[in-house]
Each structure stands twice: as C-alpha cells, then as structure tokens.
N, C-alpha and C positions, 0 to 999 in steps of 0.2 A: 307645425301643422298649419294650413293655411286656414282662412277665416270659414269658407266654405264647409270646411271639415269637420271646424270647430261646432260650426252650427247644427250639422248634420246629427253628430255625435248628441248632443243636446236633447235635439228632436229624439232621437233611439230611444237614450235614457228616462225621457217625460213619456214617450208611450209606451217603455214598457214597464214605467212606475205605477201606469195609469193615471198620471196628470196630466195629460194630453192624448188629443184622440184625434183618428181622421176623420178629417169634418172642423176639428178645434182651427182656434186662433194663434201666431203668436204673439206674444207680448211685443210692446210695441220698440219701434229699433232702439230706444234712447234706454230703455230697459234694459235690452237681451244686451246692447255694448256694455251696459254696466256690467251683466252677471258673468258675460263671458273677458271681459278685461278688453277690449279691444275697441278701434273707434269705432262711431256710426256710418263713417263712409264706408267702410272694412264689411261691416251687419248688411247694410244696403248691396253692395257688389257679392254680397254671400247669399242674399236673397234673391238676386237676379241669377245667380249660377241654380240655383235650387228650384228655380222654377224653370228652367231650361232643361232639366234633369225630372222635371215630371212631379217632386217633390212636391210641391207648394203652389197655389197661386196668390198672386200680388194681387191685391184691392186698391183703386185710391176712393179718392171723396169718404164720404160719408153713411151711415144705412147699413143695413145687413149684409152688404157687400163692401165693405171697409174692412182695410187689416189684412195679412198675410194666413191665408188657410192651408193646412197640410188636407190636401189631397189624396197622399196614396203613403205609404209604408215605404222608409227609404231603402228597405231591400231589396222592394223593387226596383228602384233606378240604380241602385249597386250590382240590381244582377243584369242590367241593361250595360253597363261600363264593363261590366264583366265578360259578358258574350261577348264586345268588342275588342276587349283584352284579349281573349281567346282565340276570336278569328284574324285579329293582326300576327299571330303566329305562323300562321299557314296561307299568308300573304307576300307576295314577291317585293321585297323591302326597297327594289326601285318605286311601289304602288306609295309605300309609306315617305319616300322621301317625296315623291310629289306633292302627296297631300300635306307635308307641312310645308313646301315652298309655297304652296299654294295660300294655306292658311298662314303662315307667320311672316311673307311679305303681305299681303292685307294688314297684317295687323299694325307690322311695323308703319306703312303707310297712314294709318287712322290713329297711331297714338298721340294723345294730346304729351304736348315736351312736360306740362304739369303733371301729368300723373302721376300718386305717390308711389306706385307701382315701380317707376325707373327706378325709388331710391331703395327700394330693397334689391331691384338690380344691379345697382351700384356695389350695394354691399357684399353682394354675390360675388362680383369679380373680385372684390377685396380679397375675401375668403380664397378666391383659386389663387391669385398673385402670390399669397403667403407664402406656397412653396410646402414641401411637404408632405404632398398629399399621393395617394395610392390613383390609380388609374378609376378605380369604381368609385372612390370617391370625390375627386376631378370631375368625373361625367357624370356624379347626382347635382353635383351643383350646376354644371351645365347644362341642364333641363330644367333647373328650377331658375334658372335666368333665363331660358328663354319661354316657359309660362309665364313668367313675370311680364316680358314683353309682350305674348300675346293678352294676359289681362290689362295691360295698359292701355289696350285700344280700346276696353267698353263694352267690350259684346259679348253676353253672358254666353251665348251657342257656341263660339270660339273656344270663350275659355271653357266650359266643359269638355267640347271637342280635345283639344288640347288636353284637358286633365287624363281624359279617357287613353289618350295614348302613352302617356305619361312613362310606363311601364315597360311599351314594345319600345320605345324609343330609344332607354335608356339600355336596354338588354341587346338591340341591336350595336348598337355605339360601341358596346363593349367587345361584344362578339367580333365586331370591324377590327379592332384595335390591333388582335391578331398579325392582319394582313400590311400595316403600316410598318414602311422600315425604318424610322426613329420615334419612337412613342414621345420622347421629348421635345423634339423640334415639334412634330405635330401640334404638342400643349400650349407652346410658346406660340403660334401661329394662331391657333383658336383664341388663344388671351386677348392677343394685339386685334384679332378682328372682333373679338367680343366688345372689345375697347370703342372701335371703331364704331361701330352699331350701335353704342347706345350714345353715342355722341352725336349722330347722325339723329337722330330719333329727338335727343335732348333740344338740335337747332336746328327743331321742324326741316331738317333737308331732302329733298326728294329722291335721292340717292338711299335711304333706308333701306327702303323695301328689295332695290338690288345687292346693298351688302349681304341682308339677311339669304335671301336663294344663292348669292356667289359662298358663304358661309356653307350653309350645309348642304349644297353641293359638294362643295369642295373638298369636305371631309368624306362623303362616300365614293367620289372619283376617286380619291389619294387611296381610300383604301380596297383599290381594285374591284370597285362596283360599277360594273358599265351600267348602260341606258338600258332600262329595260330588264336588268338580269335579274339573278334572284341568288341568294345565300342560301346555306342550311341554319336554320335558327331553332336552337337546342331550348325546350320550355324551361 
C-alpha cells in the first residue's frame, strides 16, 4: 500500500472513531511517520497527494493556520477518483494513452535522478525479471513502476492523476494482451525498455521523457491500437 493510502486509511479510521474531525489537525509529520512505520519524506509526499485530492490542506509558519487540516471526508475525494475510474471506461483508450504520454514523459523529464521513489522502481523491475509471473501479475507491477516514476517528479496533481488511472490502465493493458502475437517476446521487450528508462531518468538524460512515450506507444501500436481508435473495454 503506498504511503498516500496508508495515510488516508488513518484519517477514516480517526473520524470514524471520533478522534478526528473535519476541521481537526494532524498530528505533526515526525509523529504520523512514527505511528504509521514509514519515513517523514514518505508522510510529507502523502500529504501533498491528499491535498491535491481535496482531502487536507497544508499550513506552514505558525498561528491558527499552522499544521495540516482535514477539510472534507475522504469519501469524498474517493468518490471523485471514482467517477474518473468510471468515466475512463467509456473512453476511446487512444484518449487514455495520450494522456499518460502526456503526463508520464513530463514526469520522466522533471524527475530528480535522487528520488527515493527510483528505488522502489528499481525494485520493481527486480520483481518482473524474476520470471514466473502470470500476465496480470506482470502488468500490476508494471503500473506500479511507472506511478513510481510519475511520483518521482514531485508533483502531488500528477501523482494523483496517475493514481486515479491506476485501474483503467492496468484493465486496459490487459485487455490489449489478447491482440499481441507473442505475449513473451512482448514481456522481454517492456523489461529491457523499463531498463532503459529508469536509467535514463537515473543520469539526468534528456532522452527520458522520449523512452517513456516511445514505451507505451509501443505497447498499444503492437497491439493493434491505431491513432485515434478505440477498443471494447469490458468493466
């Protein structure tokens, strides 16, 4: 579960214990890292997704306006990722491959090569290389590398964005796989350019942001997605 998640979850459980309220505070990052087990850069980048998401706002300085406020009920911004979940189904899936060339070479572009974020990516690949693995389980990991990569650049909007798709992405991918005529060669080709990517990313190269669109291009031209067309995509 990502840190975002964890924090969310949190928040649920304090308002519907009644120890937290909207309108409340939370406790401050070096705290919530302690109770959730997780670092405080991890707390901070969960609080920037959450406030991006409508959840929360961020205070600094000091005064009555200091400290992170829960603003709204996070069912609400779940039922906001949720309409979008929704309405990505009844979207022409050349719409959705635009919008993450769109968003995931920016992001590749603005990633600093430090972000701890690569090295959970890293470990991502690790995980596909092992070999083994089922097709749907292949392409969750391969969505969770490349949110990885869009968190790595910073931008709490993105990475919501990104989480928000999370779902049609990975439902589409799958649906595609159908249409490709080596499911294996394909895997080995995603591997070696997933490779490539975060290498690219890792020594600041300007070349990133092109891997990333030549990447998942690639995989919806390969599997018989022209420019513009559209699938039938089963909920």
């Amino acid at each position: 579960m990502r840190t975002h998640q964890l924090v969310l979850s949190w928040i649920e459980a304090e308002l519907s214990e009644g120890r937290l309220t909207v309108g409340g505070r939370l406790p401050a990052e070096r705290t919530l890292a302690e109770q959730l087990k997780v670092s405080r850069t991890s707390v901070r980048e969960a609080i920037r997704i959450l406030e991006a998401m409508g959840v929360v706002r961020a205070g600094v300085g000091s005064g009555p306006d200091a400290g992170t406020v829960v603003i709204s009920d996070p069912t609400a911004a779940l039922g906001s990722a949720l309409r979008l979940h929704v309405a990505t189904q009844h979207l022409p899936v050349a719409d959705i491959v635009e919008t993450r060339v769109l968003l995931e070479s920016w992001a590749a572009s603005k990633a600093s090569p430090q972000a701890p974020e690569l090295e959970a990516a890293g470990r991502l690949l690790e995980e596909m290389a092992a070999g083994g693995l089922d097709v749907d389980e292949f392409l969750a990991l391969d969505v969770r590398f490349h949110l990885a990569l869009a968190d790595a650049a910073g931008n709490a909007v993105v990475s919501a964005m990104m989480g928000s798709l999370r779902e049609s992405i990975q439902r589409y991918a799958a649906q595609l796989t159908s249409n490709l005529p080596d499911w294996e060669a394909t895997a080995s080709r995603l591997k070696a350019e997933h490779r490539e990517i975060l290498a690219a990313i890792r020594n600041d190269d300007d070349r990133a942001a092109q891997l990333v669109a030549a990447h998942i291009e690639g995989y919806y031209r390969e599997a018989g997605l022209a420019s513009g067309g559209t699938v039938p995509i089963r909920p």
